[in-house]
N, C-alpha and C positions, 0 to 999 in steps of 0.2 A: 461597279467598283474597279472592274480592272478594264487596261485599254493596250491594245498592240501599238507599240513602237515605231509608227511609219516612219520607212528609210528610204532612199532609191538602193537601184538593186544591187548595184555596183557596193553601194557600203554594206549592205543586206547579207553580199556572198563573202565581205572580209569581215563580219562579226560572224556567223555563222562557221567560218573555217577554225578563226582563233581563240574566240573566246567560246565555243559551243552554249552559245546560249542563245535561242534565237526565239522568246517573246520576254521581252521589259513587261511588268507590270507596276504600276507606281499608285497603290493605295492611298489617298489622304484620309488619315483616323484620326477624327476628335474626339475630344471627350473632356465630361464634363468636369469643370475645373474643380479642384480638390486639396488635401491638404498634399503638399510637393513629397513624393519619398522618399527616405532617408538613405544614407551612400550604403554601401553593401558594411555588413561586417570584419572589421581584421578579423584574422583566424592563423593558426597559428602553422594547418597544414600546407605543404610543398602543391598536390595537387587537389581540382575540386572541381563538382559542376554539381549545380541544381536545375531542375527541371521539371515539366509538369505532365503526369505521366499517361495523358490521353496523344495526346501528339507529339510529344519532347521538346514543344517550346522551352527555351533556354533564360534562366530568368539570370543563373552566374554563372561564370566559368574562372580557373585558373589552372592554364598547362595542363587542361581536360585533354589534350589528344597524345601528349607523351605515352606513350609504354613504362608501366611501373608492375615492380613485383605486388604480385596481390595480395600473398599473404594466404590467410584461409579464407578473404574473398574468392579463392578459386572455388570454391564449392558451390557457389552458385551454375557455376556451369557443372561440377558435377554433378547437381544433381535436375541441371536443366534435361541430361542424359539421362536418368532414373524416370524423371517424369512421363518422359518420352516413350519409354521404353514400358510403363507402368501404362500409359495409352494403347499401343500398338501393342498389349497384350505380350511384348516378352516377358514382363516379369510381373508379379502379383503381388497383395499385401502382404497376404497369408504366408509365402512362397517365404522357407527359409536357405538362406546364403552362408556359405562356409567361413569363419575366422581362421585365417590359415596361418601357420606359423610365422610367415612373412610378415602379414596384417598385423599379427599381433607382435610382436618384437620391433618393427619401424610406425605401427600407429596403435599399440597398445599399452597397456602401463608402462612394460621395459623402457618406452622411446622418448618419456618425458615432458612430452608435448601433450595435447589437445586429445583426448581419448573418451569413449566413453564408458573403458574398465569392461569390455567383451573378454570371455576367457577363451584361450588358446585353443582351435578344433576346435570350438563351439560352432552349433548353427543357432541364426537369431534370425527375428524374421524379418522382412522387408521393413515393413512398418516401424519397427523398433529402430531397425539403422537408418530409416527416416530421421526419425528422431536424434539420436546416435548423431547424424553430422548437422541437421540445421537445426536443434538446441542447443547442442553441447558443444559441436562444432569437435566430435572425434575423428582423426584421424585414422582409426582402426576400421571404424566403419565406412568413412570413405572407400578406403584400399578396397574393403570386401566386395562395394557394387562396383569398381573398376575390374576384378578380377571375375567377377563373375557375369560381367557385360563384353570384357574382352581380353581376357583369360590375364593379363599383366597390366602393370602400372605403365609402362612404353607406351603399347600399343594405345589403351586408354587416351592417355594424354594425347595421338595424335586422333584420335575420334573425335574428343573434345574437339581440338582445334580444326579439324573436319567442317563438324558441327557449327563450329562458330563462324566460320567463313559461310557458311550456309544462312544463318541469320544475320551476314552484314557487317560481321566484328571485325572489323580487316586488320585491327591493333592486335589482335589475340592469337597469340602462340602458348600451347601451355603444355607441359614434362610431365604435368604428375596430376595425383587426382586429389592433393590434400593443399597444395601450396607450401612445403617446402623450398626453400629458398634454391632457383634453377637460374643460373645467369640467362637461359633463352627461353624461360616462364616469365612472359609479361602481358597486360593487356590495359588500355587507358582508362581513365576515369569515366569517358563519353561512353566507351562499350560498356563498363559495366553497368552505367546508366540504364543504355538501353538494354543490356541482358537482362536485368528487373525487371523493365517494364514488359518485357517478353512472358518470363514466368508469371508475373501476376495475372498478364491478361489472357495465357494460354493455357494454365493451368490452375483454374480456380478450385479445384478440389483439393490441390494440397499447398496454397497457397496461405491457409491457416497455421499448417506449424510452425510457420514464422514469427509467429505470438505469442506459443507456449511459451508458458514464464519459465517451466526447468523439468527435466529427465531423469529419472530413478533409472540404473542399471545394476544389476548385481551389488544392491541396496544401497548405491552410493548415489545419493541425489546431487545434480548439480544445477545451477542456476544458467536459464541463458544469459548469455553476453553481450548482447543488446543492448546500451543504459540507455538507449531513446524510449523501450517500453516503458520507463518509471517517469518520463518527465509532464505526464500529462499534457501532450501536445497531440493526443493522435496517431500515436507512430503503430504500429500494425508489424514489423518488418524491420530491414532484413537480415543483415549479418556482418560480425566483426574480425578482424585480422590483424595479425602482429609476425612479423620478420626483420632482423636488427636493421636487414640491407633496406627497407621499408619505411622503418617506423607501424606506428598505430593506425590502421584501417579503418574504415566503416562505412557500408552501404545500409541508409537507411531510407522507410517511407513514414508519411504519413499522410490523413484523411483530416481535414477540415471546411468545414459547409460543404461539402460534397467535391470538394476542390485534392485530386492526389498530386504530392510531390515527391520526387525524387531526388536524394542526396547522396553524392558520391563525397568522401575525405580519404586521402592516402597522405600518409607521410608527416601525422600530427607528432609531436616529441614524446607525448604520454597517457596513457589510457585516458584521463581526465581530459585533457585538450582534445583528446579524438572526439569524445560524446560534443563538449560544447561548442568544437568547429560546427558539428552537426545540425543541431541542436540550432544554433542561433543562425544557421544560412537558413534551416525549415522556419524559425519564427521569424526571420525580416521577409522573405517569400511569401507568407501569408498575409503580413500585414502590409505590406508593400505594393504587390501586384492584382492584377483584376485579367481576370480572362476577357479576350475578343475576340469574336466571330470573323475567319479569314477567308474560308473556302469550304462551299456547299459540299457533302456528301456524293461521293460521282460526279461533280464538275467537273467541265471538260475548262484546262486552263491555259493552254498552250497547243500547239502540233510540233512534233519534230521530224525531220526529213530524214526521207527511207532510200538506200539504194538497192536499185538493182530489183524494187518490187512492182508490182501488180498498180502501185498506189505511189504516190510521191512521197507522203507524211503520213503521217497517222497522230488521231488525237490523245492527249496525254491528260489523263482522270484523274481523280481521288478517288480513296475507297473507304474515308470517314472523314466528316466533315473536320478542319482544319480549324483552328483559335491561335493566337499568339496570346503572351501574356507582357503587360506592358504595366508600366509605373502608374499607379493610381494619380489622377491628374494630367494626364499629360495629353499632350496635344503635339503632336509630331507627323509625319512624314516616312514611309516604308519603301524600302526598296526589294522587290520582288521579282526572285528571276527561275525559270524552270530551265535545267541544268543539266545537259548528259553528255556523255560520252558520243561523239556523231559525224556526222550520220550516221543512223543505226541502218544494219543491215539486213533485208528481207531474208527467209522468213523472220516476222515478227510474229508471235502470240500474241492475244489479246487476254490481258490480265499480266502481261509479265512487268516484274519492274523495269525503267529502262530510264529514268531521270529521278530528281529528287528538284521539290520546290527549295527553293531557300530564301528567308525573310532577312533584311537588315534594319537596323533602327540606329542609322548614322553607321559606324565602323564596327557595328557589333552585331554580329548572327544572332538572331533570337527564331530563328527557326529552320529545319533541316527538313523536311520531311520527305517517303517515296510518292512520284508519279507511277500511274503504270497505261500501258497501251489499250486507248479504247476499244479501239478495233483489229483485227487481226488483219498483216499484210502479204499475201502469197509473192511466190517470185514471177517477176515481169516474163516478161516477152522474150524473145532474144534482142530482139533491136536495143530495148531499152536498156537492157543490162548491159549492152555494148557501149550503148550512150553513157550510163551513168559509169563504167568502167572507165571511160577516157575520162570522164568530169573525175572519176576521184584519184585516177594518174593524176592529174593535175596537181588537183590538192595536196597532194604526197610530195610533189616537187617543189611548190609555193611554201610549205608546212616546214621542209630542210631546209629551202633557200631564208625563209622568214629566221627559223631557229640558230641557223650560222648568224645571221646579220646582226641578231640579240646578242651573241658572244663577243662578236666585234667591237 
């Protein structure tokens, strides 16, 4: 399926410098003709992306990489932190958390907002403020696992965004642990994407209360906010938001023929247009597209070039097999390129990320995903690294003289 690029070497070392992409792969995928699919849906929100959530084949996008307030989507990453932390044994189900005056006056009844009615000094337990923010989506109970994971709301917030640089979110800055409206609380539609598909497939054990239909607290039952669980499509998942500087929010999944998707909507006009932005991108997704087989499990699909190591290159894997998702019918042409930042610098790990494949289908990205390093590559010699030391002065100098000439 796939084939190296022959260049001579002279054009070989001026793609390699400028564009860091040095193996072309160019898939030809047929398939079998069908009824043509239909154009994507209007919708009514600012930003969007659907996606399918074993590889993040990209089936829509709209202004998916802006930075937008999330609203109480933030809490998905709050509680990617709880998860986390409920793993590595800091905290437990059982384990109950302080409502502290703060908690409750800015995320408790007094605050007007999103609460799940915790009384003041109360301790509640883990589990319950589980619940507490991804049913009800209180902001009381947020504050309490920020304060009790890092002692304020501050600090918190830059963990989160710690954190999320750690999983790749490069869009994601966040201030607070509830979404409150923060002019430097933003993160894109693609991150939150992928923050989903993160907790789904990292944390299956609490990956179900995302379903729960609604939460009794202090005998006040409230329903989740969800309207994707009622439309009978599937939906499983996962959570809604509203801030005026925002609009109407909504990260949702759903499950069909064993096919999951992922829907991001920011910035619908009104709670109703939020669900059916949603709503109608999951149902033309399903009826529209067919998964394809792109790339084996641990294939090796590229090398990229190593200075200053033991080795020149080292090869660049997958660590689960790869599918695009492509228009029922169609018969097209892929443009396939493994992509890094390069030359990468000895030592390298073997297992670390260090590229991302990316698919195109004419002018359109339908796939992102990480390479990582087959092999591990120690540091050279002395010679070598003198050698490749003058080779990458070079670069350095071609790299400013090339970048001036583009301004001129």
């Amino acid at each position: 399926m796939f084939r190296r690029v022959k260049r001579p070497a002279r054009f070989r070392w001026i793609v390699e410098l400028f564009t860091v992409t040095i193996l072309i792969l160019i898939p030809k995928i047929v398939f079998a003709q069908g009824h043509a699919a239909t154009a994507a849906p209007a919708i009514s929100a600012s930003h969007a992306i659907l996606i399918d959530y074993e590889n993040g084949s990209i089936l829509y996008e709209k202004a998916a990489d802006t930075p937008f307030p999330p609203a109480s989507l933030t809490k998905l990453m709050t509680m990617e932190l709880v998860f986390q932390a409920l793993n590595e044994r800091n905290l437990s189900l059982d384990q109950q958390l302080l409502i502290s005056p703060y908690a409750w006056k800015h995320g408790g009844a007094p605050s007007g907002g999103s609460t799940m009615f915790a009384s003041i000094n109360s301790k509640v337990k883990v589990e319950d403020l589980i619940q507490g923010v991804v049913v009800v989506s209180g902001n009381d109970a947020a504050i309490a696992f920020a304060e009790a994971l890092d002692g304020n709301e501050t600090l918190f917030g830059q963990h989160m965004t710690k954190r999320a640089r750690e999983l790749g979110l490069s869009s994601a800055n966040f201030k607070n642990a509830t979404g409150l409206y923060d002019p430097g609380h933003n993160i894109s539609a693609r991150d939150l994407a992928r923050l989903t598909a993160h907790i789904i497939r990292e944390y299956p054990d609490y990956f179900p209360y995302y379903s729960q239909r609604d939460f009794t607290w202090n005998k006040i039952k409230q329903q989740n906010r969800n309207p994707l669980l009622d439309m009978n499509i599937g939906a499983d998942g996962m959570k809604t938001g509203y801030v005026k500087e925002s609009g109407y929010n909504i990260v949702g999944t759903a499950v069909q023929n064993d096919v999951r998707l992922i829907v991001v909507v920011e910035g619908s006009p009104n709670m109703k247009d939020r669900g059916e932005d949603a709503r109608k991108l999951l149902d033309w997704g399903f009826k529209n597209f067919e998964p394809h087989p792109l790339v084996k499990e641990g294939a090796v699909v590229a090398e990229a070039s190593v200075f200053g190591g033991d080795r020149g290159h080292v090869p660049l894997v997958t660590k689960q097999a790869l599918r695009v998702f492509l228009p029922k019918g169609a018969s097209d042409r892929m443009l396939v390129r493994a992509v890094y930042n390069g030359p990468l610098r000895a030592p390298v790990s073997k297992g670390a990320e260090v590229a991302r494949l990316k698919a195109w289908r004419g002018d359109r990205l339908v796939l992102d995903a990480p390479l990582y390093a087959g092999d591990s590559v120690g540091p050279g010699g002395l010679f070598r690294r003198a050698i490749d030391g003058v080779y990458e002065l070079t670069v350095d100098l071609v790299r400013t003289a090339f970048s001036k000439f583009k301004r001129t």
